[in-house]
C-alpha positions as CSV (number, residue, x, y, z in Angstrom):
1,X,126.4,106.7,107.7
2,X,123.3,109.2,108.3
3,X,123.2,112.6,106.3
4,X,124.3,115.3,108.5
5,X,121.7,117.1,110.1
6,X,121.9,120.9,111.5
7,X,119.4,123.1,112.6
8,X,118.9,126.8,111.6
9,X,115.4,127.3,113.3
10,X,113.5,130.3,112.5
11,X,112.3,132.0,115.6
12,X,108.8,131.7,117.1
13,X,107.4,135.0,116.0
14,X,108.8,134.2,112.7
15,X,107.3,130.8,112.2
16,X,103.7,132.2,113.2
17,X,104.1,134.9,110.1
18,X,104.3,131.7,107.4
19,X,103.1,128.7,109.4
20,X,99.4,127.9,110.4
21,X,101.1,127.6,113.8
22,X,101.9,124.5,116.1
23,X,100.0,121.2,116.7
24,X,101.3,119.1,113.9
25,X,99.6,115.9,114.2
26,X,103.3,114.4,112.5
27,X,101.1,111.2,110.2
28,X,102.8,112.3,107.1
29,X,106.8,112.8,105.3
30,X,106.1,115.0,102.0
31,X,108.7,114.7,99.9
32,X,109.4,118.0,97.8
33,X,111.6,119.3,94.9
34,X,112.9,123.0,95.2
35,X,112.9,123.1,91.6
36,X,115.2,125.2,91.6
37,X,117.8,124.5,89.6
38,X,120.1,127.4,89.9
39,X,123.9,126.7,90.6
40,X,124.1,127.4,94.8
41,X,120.6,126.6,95.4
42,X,121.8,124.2,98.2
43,X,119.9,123.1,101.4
44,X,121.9,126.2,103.4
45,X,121.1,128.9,100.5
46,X,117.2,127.4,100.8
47,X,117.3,127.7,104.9
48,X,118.8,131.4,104.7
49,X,115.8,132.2,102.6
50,X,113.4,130.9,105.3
51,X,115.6,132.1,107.8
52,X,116.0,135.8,106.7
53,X,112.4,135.9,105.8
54,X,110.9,134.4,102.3
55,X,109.1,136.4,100.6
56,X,107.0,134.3,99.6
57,X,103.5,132.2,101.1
58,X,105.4,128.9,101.9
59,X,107.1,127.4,104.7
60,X,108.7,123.6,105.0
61,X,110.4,121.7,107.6
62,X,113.7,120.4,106.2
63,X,116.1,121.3,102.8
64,X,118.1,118.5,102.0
65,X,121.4,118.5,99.7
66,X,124.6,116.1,98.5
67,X,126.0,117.4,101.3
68,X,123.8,118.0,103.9
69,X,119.8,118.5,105.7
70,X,119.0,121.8,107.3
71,X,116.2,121.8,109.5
72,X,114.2,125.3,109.7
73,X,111.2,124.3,111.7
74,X,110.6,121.4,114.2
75,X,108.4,119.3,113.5
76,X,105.3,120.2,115.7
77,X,104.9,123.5,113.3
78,X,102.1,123.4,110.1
79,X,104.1,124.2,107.3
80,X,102.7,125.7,104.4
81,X,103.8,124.0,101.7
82,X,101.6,120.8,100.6
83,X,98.8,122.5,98.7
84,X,95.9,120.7,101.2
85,X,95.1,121.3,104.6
86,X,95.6,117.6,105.1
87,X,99.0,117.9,104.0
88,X,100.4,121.1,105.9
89,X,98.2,120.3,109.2
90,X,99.7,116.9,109.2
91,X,102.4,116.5,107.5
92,X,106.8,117.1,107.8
93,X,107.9,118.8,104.7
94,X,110.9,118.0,102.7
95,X,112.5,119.7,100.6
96,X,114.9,118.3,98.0
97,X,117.6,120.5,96.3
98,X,118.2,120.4,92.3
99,X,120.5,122.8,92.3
100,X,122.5,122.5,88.3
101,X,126.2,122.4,90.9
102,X,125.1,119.3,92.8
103,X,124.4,115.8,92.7
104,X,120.9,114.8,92.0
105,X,121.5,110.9,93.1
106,X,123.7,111.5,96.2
107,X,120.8,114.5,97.5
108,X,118.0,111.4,96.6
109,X,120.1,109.0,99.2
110,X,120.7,111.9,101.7
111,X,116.9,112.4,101.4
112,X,116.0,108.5,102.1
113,X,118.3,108.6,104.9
114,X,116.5,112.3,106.1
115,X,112.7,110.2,105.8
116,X,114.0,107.3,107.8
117,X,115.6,109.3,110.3
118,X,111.7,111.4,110.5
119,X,110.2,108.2,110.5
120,X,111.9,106.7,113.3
121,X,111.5,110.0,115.4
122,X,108.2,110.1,114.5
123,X,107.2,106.6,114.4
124,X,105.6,107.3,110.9
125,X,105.1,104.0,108.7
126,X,106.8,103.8,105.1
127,X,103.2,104.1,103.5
128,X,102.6,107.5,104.6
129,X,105.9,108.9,103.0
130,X,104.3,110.4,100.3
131,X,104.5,112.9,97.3
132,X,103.8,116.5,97.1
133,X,101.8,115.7,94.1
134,X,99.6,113.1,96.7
135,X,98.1,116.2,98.5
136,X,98.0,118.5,95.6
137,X,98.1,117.3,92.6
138,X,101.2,119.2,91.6
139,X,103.6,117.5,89.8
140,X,106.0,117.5,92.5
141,X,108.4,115.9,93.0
142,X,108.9,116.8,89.4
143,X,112.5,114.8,88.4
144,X,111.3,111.6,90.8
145,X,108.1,111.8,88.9
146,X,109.1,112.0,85.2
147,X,111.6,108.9,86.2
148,X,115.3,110.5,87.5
149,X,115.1,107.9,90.2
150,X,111.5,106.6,90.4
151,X,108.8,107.1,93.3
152,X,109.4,103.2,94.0
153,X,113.3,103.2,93.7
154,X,113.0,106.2,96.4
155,X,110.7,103.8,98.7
156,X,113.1,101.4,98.7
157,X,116.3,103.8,99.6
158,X,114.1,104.6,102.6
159,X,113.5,101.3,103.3
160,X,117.4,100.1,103.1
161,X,118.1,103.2,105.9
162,X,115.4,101.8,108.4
163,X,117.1,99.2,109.3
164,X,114.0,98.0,111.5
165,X,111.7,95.7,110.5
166,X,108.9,97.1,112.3
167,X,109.2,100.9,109.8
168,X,108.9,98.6,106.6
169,X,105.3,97.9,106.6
170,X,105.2,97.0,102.6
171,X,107.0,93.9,103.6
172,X,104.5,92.8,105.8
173,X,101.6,94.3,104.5
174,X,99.8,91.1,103.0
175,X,96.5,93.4,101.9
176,X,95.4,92.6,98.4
177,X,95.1,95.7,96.0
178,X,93.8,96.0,92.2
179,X,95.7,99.0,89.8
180,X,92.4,100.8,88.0
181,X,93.0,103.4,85.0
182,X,91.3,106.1,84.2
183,X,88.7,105.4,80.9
184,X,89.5,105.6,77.6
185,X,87.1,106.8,74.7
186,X,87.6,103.9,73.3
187,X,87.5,99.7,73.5
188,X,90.5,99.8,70.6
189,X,92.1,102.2,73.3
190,X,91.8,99.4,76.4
191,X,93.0,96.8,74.1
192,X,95.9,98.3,73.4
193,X,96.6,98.8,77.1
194,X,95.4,95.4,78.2
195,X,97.3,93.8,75.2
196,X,100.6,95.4,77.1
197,X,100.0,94.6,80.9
198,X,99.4,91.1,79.7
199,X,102.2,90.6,77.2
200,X,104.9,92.9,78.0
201,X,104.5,93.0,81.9
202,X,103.2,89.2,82.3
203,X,100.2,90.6,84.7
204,X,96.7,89.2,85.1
205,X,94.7,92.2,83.6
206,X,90.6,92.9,82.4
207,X,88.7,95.2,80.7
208,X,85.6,97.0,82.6
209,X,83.1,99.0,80.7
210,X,82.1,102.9,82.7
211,X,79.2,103.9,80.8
212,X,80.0,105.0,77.3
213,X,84.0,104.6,78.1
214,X,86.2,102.1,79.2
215,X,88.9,101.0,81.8
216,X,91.5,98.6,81.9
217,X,91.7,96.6,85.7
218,X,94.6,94.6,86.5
219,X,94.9,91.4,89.2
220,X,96.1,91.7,92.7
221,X,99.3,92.8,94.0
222,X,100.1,92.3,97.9
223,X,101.0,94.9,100.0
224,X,100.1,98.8,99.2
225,X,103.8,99.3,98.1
226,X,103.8,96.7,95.5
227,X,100.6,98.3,93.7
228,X,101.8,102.2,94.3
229,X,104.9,100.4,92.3
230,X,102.5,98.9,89.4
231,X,100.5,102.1,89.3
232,X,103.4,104.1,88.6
233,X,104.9,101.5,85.8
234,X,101.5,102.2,83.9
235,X,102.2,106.1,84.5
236,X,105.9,105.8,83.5
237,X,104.7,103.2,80.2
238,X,102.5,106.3,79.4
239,X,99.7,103.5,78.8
240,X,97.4,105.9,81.2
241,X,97.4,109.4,82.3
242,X,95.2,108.1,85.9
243,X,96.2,104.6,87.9
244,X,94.6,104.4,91.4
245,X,95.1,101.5,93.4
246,X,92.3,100.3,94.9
247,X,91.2,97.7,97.9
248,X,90.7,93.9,96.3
């Protein structure tokens, strides 16, 4: 069953005074953390505050509870709230409630459900539901990022909600892609690394010299999804601070 959704839309005059107006070109889901972890901060206590005027520079399209999604601003408006033009001027906003009285893992499932309802609207593929943090650098979505439900277990919650073949490009996306850290000061450093990706994950991994430094590069994955997933298992391993995948 789809998470109930109910609008409470601010008004036209109201949008303009914390959006950068209409003409959302709609490639992008950002998925967001309220972080805001006081007990009532639910999805309608969060659309109030953009309802009755927030005080403060931000805007977003959707709050999204255990119990329920409250949409505050179609989706043609420019939210402020990704940290990049990129992100606002083309991108739906989601915001994901942590209030302390709710349930973290039923708002995660209402939120999958939220993104493949969008994406089905929208007609936006499963590789451009991204992270806050993708735009900005902010580490946002802060609990998905440090592991309460991972970035890949989210992807796949989405995915199970589609239910058409067509939304889940990762399946079909035979692309090849590497995983590249960032360098290390030194060779000892990328052995270490290199020593786990082969041994402890069973990868096909290599060192490349950068200069002075180091990286550690690892063999191809198919499909964007499966390397966003190995980037983020180096992350999570805390074997490197920087993985980007990159075209093989």
């Amino acid at each position: 069953m789809m998470v109930a959704t109910r609008q409470k839309l601010l008004t036209d005059s109201q949008a303009n005074k914390v959006t950068y107006g209409k003409g959302n070109a709609k490639k992008y889901i950002v998925v967001h953390e309220t972080d805001n972890t006081r007990s009532g901060a639910d999805a309608d206590a969060h659309a109030r505050l953009q309802y009755n005027g927030n005080s403060r520079s931000a805007s977003w399209h959707y709050t999204v509870d255990d119990k329920e999604a409250v949409q505050s601003f179609e989706h043609t408006w420019k939210c402020w709230a990704a940290g990049s033009n990129t992100g606002n001027n083309e991108g739906i906003q989601i915001e994901v409630c942590v209030n302390s009285d709710g349930n973290y893992q039923k708002a995660m499932q209402n939120a999958a459900e939220l993104v493949a309802k969008v994406m089905k609207e929208e007609n936006i593929p499963i590789t451009n539901v991204v992270q806050h943090n993708h735009f900005s650098g902010k580490n946002c979505p802060r609990n998905m990022r440090e592991g309460k439900i991972s970035w890949t277990q989210f992807l796949v919650m989405v995915a199970n909600c589609t239910g058409n073949a067509e939304q889940q490009k990762p399946v079909t996306d035979n692309n090849k892609y590497r995983v590249m850290t960032g360098t290390y000061s030194t060779l000892q450093a990328a052995e270490n690394v290199l020593d786990v990706l082969k041994h402890r994950f069973g990868w096909v991994a290599y060192i490349e010299q950068d200069g002075t430094k180091w990286r550690v590069k690892t063999g191809t994955f198919i499909g964007m999804a499966a390397a966003q997933a190995g980037a983020n298992k180096i992350k999570t391993a805390k074997l490197a601070q920087v993985a980007n995948t990159v075209a093989a």
